[in-house]
N, C-alpha and C positions, 0 to 999 in steps of 0.2 A: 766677695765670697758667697758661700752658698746660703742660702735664710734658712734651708730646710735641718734641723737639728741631727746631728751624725752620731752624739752620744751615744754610743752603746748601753750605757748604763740607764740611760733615762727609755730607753724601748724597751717595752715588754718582750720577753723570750718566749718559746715556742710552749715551753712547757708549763709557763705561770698562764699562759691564758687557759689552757686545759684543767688548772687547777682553781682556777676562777671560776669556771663551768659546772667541777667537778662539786664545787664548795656548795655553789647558789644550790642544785639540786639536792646536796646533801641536806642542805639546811631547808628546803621546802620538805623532802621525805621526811626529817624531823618534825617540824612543824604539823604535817596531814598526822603522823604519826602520833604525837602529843594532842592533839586536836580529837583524835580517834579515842587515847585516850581516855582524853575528858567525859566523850559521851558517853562511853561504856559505864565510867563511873557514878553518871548523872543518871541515866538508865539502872542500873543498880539499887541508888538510892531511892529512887521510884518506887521501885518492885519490890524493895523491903518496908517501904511505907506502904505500901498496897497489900503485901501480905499481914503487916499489923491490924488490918481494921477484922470489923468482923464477917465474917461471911455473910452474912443476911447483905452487909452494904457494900458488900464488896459485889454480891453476884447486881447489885440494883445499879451503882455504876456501871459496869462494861453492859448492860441489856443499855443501858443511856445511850454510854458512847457508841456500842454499835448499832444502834435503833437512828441515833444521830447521823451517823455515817455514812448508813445504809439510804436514810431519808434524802441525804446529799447526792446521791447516787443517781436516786431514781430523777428529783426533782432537775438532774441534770439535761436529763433526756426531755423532760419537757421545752424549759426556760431556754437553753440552746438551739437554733435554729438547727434545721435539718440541712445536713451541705447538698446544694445541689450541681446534682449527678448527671449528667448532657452525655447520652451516647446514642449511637444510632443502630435502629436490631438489627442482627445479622440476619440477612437472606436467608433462603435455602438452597440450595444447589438447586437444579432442575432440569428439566430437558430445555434445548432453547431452538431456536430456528434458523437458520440459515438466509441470507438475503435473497435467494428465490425461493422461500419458503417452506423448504426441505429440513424435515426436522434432523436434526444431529442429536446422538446421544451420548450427553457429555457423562464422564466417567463419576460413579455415586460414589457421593464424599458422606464418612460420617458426620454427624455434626461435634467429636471432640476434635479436636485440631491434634492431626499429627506432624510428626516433626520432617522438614523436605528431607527429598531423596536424593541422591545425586543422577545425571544424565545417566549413568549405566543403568542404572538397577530400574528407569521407565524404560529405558530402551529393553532391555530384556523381559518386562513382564511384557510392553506393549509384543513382543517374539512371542514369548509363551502363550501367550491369548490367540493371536491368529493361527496356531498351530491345534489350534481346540478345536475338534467340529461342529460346527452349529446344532444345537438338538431343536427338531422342528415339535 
């Protein structure tokens, strides 16, 4: 006979695995959500222990912590190496030469990069240009 188990009853249906899926996530959103909770609460009881002191010590811790903070910050920029940056300068465009030494003059680019053109729209200005007369 076959090894493989034919039970119907012992295979999961189509819909209990969907509800298996549906469960685990519902029970993590719970979870992040209770979780959320908590901190809100913990954060509250902070901030009404921070509002009981008195102001004189109240203003002298946060000039701390953010004196602290701020010291963390800068001292980062030291103690952290500097990442380095390997790139090569861009050229300029320029006039260039030709192999029998005739200069060509190639078309002045600005130095922001714009975006390509398609084949039409050089073909049509390279049109539009030659139709220009030279002014001497």
């Amino acid at each position: 006979m076959n090894s493989k188990n034919t039970n119907p009853a012992s295979q999961p249906k189509a819909g209990q695995e969907s509800e298996n899926q549906s469960d685990k996530s519902a029970k993590s959103l719970v979870a992040r959500i209770s979780e959320t909770i908590r901190f809100q609460e913990w954060i509250d009881r902070l901030d009404k222990k921070d509002q009981k002191l008195e102001p004189a010590k109240r203003k002298k811790k946060w000039m701390l912590i953010l004196g602290t903070t701020f010291f963390l910050y800068l001292s980062s920029f030291f103690v952290f190496p500097k990442p380095a940056i390997t790139h090569e300068p861009i050229q300029p465009v320029s006039e260039g030469t030709n192999a029998d030494g005739t200069k060509t003059l190639k078309r002045k680019k600005s130095l922001s990069f714009e975006m390509p053109v398609d084949s039409f729209e050089n073909a049509l200005k390279q049109e539009i240009h030659e139709k220009l007369p030279e002014k001497k």
